[in-house]
C-alpha positions as CSV (number, residue, x, y, z in Angstrom):
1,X,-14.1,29.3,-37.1
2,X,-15.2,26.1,-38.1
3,X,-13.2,23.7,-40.5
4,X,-15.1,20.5,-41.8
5,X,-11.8,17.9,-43.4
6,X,-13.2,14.8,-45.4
7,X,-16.4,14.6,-43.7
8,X,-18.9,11.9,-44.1
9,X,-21.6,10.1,-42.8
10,X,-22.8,7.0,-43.8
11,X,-25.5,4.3,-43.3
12,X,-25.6,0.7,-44.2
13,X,-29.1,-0.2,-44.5
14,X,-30.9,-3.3,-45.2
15,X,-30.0,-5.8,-48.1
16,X,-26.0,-3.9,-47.5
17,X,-27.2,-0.9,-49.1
18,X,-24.7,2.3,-48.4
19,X,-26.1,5.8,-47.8
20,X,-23.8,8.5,-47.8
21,X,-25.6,10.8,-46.8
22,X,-22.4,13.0,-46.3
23,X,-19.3,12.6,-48.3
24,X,-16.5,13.8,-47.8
25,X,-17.1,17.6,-47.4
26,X,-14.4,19.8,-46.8
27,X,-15.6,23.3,-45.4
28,X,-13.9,26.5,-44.0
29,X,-16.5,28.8,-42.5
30,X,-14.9,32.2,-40.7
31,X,-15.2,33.6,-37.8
32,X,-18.4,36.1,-38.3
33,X,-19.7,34.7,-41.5
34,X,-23.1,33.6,-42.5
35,X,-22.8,30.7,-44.4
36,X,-26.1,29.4,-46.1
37,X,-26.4,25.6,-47.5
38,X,-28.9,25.1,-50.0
39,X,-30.5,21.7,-51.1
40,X,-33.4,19.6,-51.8
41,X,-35.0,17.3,-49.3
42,X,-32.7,14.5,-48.8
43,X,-29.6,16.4,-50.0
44,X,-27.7,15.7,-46.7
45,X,-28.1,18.9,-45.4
46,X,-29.4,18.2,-41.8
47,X,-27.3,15.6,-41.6
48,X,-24.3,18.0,-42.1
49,X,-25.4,20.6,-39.8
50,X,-25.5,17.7,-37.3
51,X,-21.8,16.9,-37.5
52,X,-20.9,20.3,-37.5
53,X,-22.8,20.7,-34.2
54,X,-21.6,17.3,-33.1
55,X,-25.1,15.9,-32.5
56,X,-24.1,13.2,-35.1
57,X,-20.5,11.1,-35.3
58,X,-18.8,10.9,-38.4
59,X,-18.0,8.1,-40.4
60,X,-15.2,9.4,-41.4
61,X,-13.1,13.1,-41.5
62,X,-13.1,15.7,-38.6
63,X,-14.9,18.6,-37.2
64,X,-12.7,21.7,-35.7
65,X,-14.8,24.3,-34.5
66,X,-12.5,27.4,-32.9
67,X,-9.5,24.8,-33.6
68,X,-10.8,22.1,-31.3
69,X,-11.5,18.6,-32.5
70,X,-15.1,18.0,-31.4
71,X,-14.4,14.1,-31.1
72,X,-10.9,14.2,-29.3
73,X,-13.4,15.7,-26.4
74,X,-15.3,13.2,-23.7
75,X,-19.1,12.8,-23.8
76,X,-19.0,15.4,-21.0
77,X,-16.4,17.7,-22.3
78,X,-18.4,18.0,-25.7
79,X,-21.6,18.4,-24.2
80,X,-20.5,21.3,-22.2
81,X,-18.9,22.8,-25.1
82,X,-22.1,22.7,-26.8
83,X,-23.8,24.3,-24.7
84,X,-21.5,27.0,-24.2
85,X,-20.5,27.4,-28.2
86,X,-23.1,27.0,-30.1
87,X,-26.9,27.7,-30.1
88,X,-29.3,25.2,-32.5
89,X,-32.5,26.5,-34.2
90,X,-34.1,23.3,-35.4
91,X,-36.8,22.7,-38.1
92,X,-39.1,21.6,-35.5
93,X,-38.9,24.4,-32.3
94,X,-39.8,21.4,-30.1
95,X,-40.7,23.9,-27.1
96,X,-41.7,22.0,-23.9
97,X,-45.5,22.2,-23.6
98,X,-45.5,22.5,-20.0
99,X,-43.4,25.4,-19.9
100,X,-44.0,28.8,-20.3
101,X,-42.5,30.7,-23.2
102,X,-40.4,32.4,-20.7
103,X,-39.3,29.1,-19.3
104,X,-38.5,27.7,-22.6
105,X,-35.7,30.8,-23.6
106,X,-33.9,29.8,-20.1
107,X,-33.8,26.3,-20.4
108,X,-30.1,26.6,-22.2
109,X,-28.9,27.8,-18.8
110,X,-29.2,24.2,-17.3
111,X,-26.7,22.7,-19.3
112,X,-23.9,25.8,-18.7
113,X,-21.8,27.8,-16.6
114,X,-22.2,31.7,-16.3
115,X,-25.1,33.4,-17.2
116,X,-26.0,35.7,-15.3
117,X,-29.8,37.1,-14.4
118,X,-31.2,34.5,-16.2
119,X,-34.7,36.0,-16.2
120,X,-33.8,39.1,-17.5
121,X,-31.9,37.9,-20.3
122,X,-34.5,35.7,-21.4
123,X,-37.0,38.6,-21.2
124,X,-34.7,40.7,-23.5
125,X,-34.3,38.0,-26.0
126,X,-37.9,37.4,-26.2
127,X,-37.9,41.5,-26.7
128,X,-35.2,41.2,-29.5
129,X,-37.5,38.6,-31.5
130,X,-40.9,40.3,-30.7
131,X,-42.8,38.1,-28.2
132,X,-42.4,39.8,-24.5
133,X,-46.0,40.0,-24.1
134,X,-46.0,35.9,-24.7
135,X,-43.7,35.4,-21.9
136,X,-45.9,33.9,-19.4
137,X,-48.1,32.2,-22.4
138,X,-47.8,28.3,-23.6
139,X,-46.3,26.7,-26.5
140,X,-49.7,25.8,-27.5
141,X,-51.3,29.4,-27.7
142,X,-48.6,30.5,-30.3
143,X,-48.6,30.1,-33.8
144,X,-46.2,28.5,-35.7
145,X,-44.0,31.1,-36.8
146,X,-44.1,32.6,-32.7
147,X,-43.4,29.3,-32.3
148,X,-39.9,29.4,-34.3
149,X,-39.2,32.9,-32.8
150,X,-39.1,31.3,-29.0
151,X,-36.8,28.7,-30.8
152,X,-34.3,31.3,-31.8
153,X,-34.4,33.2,-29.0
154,X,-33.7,30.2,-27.1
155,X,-30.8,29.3,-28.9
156,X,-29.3,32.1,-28.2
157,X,-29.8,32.3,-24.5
158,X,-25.8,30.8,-23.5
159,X,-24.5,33.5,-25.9
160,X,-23.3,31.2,-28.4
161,X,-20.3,32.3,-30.8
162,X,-22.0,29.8,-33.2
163,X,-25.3,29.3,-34.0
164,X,-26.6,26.6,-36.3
165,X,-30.3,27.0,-38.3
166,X,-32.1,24.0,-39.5
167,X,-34.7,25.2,-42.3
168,X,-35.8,27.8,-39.9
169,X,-38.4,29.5,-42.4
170,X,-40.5,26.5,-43.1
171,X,-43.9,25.9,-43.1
172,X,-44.3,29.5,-42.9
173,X,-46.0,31.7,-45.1
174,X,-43.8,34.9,-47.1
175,X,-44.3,37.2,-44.5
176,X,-43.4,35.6,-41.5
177,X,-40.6,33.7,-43.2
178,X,-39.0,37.6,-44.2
179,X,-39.9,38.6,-40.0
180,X,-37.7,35.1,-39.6
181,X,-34.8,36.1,-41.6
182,X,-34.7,39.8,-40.7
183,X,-34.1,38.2,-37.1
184,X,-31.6,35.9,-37.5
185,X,-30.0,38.5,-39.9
186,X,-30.2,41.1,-37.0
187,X,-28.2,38.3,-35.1
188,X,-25.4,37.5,-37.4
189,X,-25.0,41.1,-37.5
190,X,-25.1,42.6,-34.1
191,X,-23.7,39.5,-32.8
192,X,-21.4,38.9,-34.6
193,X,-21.6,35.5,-34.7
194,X,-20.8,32.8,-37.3
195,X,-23.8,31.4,-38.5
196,X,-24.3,28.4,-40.8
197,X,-28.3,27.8,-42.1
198,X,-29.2,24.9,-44.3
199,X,-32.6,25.6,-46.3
200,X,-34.5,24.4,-49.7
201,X,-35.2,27.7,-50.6
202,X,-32.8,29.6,-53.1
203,X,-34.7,33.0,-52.6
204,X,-33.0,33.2,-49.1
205,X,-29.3,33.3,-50.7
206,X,-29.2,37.1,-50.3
207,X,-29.1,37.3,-46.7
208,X,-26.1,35.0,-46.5
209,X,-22.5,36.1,-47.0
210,X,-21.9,32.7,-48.8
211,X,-23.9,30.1,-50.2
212,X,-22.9,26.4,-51.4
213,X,-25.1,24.0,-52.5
214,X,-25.6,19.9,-51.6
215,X,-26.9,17.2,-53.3
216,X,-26.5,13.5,-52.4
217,X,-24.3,14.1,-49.6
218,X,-22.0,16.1,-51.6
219,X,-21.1,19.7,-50.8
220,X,-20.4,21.8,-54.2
221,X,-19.3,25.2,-55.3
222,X,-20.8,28.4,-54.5
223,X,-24.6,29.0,-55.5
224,X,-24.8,32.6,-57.5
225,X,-22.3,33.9,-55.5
C-alpha cells in the first residue's frame, strides 16, 4: 500500500518565485490497485510519481509505502528498498546502448538481493512483452515502442510489488500504445501488483481501477469514475 500525507514539492526559482509543483496531496493507493493520474504537461504529475518512488525529497508531508516511511530510511537502506519494491517505467526507456536487450532486462539485478537464474528470467520477461527474438539485438535496432517494451520488462526484473509508469504510451502511435497498455494491464493483473501510471491521455482511464486528475500540483477528485 502506499499512503501519500500532505505531500509537496516546491521550487524557489529566480526573482523568489515559488513553484509548487506538488501541494499537499494526500493519497491512499491499495495493495493491488491500478491507480491512473491524469494531467496536462506541467500538471505535477512526474514530479509526484517521483516522491512516491522516492527519487525526489519532499518539501514537505511523507511517503509510506507498505507502512514504511521512505525518508526515515538511510541513503543505502532506501536505495535497496527500491530496488527490491518497486520497478520504474520511465517516459524515456533510457536503455544502455552498449548493452544488449538481454543485458538491459538484468541490469535491476545489480542493485538487489535474490534473484535467481537471472538469464532465464530475463528471457521470460522479454517473452511476456513480445521481444525474445530481440534478446541479443541493440537498443538502437528497435523501435521506439520495442524500445518501451524492454523498459517494462526491465522494471519488472526484481519482482517489484510496486511498479510506477511514467507516460509510458507516448510518442507512440494507437496501435502500439493499446500493445503497451494490454501489457502493463496483463501485469497489474497476473501480478498482482499495485500500480500507479501518470499520463495526458484521458482515453487510457479504462484500464485503471481508479483515476484522479492533477493540475498545478494539486491532486483532485476522481476523473469519470
Amino acid at each position: 500500500m502506499i499512503e501519500l500525507r500532505g505531500l509537496s514539492k516546491h521550487y524557489r526559482l529566480s526573482g523568489d518565485v515559488l513553484v509548487k509543483a506538488v501541494d499537499k496531496v494526500d493519497l491512499t493507493v491499495e495493495e493491488g490497485e491500478f491507480a491512473m493520474i491524469i494531467g496536462r504537461s506541467g500538471s505535477g504529475k512526474t514530479t509526484l510519481l517521483s516522491l512516491i518512488g522516492g527519487l525526489t525529497k519532499p518539501t514537505a508531508g511523507s511517503v509510506h509505502v507498505d507502512g514504511v516511511d521512505l525518508w526515515s530510511m538511510s541513503d543505502s537502506e532506501q536505495s535497496r528498498f527500491r530496488a527490491e519494491k518497486i520497478g520504474f517505467v520511465f517516459q524515456i526507456p533510457s536503455l544502455l546502448p552498449t548493452l544488449t536487450v538481454l543485458d538491459n532486462v538484468k541490469l535491476p539485478t545489480m542493485f538487489s538481493r535474490g534473484v535467481d537464474k537471472v538469464g532465464e528470467k530475463a528471457l521470460a520477461l522479454l517473452d511476456m512483452v513480445g521481444l525474445s527474438e530481440k534478446a541479443h539485438a541493440y537498443p538502437s535496432q528497435l523501435s521506439v515502442g520495442q524500445q518501451k517494451r524492454v523498459a517494462l520488462a526491465r522494471a519488472l526484473m526484481n519482482g517489484p510489488e510496486i511498479v510506477l509508469a511514467d507516460e509510458p504510451t507516448s510518442d507512440l502511435d494507437k496501435a502500439t500504445e493499446l500493445e503497451i497498455m494490454s501489457l502493463i494491464g496483463k501485469v497489474h493483473e497476473e501480478g498482482p501488483r499495485t500500480l500507479v501510471m501518470v499520463t495526458h491521455n484521458l482515453e487510457l482511464v479504462n484500464y485503471a481501477t481508479r483515476v484522479r486528475t492533477m493540475d498545478n500540483g494539486v491532486l483532485s477528485k476522481s476523473a469519470g469514475q
